[in-house]
C-alpha positions as CSV (number, residue, x, y, z in Angstrom):
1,X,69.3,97.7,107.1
2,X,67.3,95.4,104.8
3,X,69.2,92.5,105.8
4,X,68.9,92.9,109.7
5,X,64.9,91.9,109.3
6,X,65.9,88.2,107.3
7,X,68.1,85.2,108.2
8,X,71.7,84.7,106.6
9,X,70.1,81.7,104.8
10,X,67.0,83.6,103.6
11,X,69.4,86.5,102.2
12,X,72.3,84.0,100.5
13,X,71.7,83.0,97.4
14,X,71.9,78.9,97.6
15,X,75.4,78.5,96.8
16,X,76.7,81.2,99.0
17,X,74.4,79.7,101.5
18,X,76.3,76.6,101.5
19,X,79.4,77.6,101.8
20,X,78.6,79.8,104.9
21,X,77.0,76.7,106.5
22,X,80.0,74.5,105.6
23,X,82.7,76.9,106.7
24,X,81.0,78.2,110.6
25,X,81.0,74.9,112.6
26,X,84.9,74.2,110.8
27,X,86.2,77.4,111.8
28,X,84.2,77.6,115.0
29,X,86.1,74.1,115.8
30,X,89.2,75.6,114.6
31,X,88.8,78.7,117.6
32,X,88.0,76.5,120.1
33,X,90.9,74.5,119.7
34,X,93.4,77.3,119.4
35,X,91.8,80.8,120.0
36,X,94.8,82.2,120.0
37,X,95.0,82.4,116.8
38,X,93.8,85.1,114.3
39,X,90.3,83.4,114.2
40,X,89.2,86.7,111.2
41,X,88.3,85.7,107.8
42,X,87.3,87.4,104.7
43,X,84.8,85.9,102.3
44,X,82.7,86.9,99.1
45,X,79.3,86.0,99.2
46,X,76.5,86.6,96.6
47,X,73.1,87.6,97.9
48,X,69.6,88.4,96.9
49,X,67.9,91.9,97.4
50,X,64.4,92.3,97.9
51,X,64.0,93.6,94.5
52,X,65.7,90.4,93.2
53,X,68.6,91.7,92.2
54,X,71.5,89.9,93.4
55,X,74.3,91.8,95.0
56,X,78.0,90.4,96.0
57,X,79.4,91.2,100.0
58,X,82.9,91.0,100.8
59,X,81.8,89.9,104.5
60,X,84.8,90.1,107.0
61,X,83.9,87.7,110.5
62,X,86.1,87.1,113.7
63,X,85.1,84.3,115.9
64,X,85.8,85.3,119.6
65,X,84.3,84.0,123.5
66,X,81.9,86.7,124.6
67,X,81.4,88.6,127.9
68,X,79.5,85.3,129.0
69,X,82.5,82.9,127.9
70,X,80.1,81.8,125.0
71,X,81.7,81.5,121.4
72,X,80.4,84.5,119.1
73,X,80.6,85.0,115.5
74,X,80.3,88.6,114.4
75,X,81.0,90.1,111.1
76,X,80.3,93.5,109.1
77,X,79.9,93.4,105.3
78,X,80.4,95.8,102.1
79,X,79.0,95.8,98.7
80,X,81.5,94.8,96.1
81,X,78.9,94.3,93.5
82,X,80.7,96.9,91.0
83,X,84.2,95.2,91.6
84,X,82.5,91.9,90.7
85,X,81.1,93.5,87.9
86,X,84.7,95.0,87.0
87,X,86.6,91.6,87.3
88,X,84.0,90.0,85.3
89,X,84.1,92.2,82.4
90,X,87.8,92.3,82.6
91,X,87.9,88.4,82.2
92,X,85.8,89.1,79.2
93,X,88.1,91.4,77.5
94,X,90.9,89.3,78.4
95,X,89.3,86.0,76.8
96,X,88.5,88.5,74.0
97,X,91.7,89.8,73.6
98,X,93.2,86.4,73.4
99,X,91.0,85.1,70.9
100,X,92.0,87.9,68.8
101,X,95.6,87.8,69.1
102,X,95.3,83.6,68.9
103,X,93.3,83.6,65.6
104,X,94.6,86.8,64.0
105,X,98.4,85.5,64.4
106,X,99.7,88.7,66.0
107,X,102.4,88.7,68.6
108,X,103.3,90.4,71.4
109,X,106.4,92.1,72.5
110,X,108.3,95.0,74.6
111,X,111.4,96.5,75.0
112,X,112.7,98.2,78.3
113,X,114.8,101.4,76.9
114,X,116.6,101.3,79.7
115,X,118.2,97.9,79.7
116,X,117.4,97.0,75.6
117,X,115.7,93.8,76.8
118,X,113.1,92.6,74.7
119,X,110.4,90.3,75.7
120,X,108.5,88.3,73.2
121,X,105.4,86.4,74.1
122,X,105.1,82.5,72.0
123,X,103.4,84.1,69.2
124,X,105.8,86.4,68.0
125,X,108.6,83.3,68.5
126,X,106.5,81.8,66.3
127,X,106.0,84.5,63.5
128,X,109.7,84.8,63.4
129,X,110.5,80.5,62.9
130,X,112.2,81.1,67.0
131,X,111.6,77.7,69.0
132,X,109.5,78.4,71.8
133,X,111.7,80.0,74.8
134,X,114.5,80.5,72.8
135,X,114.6,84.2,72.2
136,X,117.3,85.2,73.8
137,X,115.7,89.4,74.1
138,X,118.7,91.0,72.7
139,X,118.2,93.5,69.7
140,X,120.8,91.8,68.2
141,X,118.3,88.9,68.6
142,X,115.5,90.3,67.0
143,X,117.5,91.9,63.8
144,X,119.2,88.0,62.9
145,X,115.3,87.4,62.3
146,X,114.8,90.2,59.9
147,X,115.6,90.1,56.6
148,X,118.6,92.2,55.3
149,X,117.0,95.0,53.6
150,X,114.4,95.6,56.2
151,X,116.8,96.3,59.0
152,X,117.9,100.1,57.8
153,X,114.2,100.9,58.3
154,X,113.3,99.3,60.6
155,X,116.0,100.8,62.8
156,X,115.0,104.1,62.0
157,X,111.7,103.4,62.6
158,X,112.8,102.3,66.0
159,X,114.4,105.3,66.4
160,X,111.7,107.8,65.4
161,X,109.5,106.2,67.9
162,X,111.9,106.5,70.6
163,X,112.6,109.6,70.3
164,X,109.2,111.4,69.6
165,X,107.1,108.7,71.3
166,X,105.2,108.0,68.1
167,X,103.7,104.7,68.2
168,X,105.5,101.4,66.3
């Protein structure tokens, strides 16, 4: 409702602005050479509130000829402020995460107990003195990098975490 009383430029923030003014006349060129096509797009924009506060729209716009034969761009929006907010703090944990794991020399693995495949991320080839890409995911694998006397236990470890889903 706020947004019916101001302009799309007044509303945008300046970047957002831009690429709203960039993007009309192309695709408006784009319909009137083949409006046949699916002429509906989907973009993210950042605006400013009244308050200040600036809020992100997933605004969805088709391009179409009116009643009067007159090209028309229409559109309805929806807040996606708290799924911008999401993916950015998910990027942060990620960045986070990596640093950790990159700087604390901890690898990463799985293992599918249904096929025994294991999957080793570069780190882990790296612990173990594997050339990059070379693990070849068997179990068989993983216990040519162990030393002797740690495979008994570490089997049974393996096991005991299998079967009583206790963490490894």
């Amino acid at each position: 409702e706020e947004a019916i009383q101001h302009n799309i430029e007044e509303s945008l923030i300046p970047e957002s602005s831009k690429k709203v003014f960039k993007l009309i006349p192309i695709r408006i060129k784009k319909f009137t050479e083949h409006p046949e096509n699916n002429n509906v797009y989907l973009d993210q924009l950042a605006l400013t509130r009244k308050d200040g506060k600036v809020i992100w729209l997933e605004a969805t716009t088709n391009i179409h000829y009116n009643a009067a034969g007159e090209v028309e761009v229409i559109g309805v929006s929806r807040d996606i402020t708290e799924r911008k907010e999401a993916e950015a703090a998910l990027l942060d944990t990620q960045a986070k995460l990596k640093f950790a794991l990159e700087n604390g020399n901890i690898g990463i693995w799985e293992r599918d107990l249904k096929t025994q495949r294991l999957v080793w991320d570069h780190r882990m080839e790296k612990m173990f003195g594997v050339e990059e890409g070379a693990f070849d995911g068997t179990y068989e694998a993983f216990e040519r990098c162990l030393v002797e006397e740690d495979i008994p236990h570490t089997r049974e470890e393996i096991r005991k975490a299998v079967e009583g889903n206790v963490p490894l």
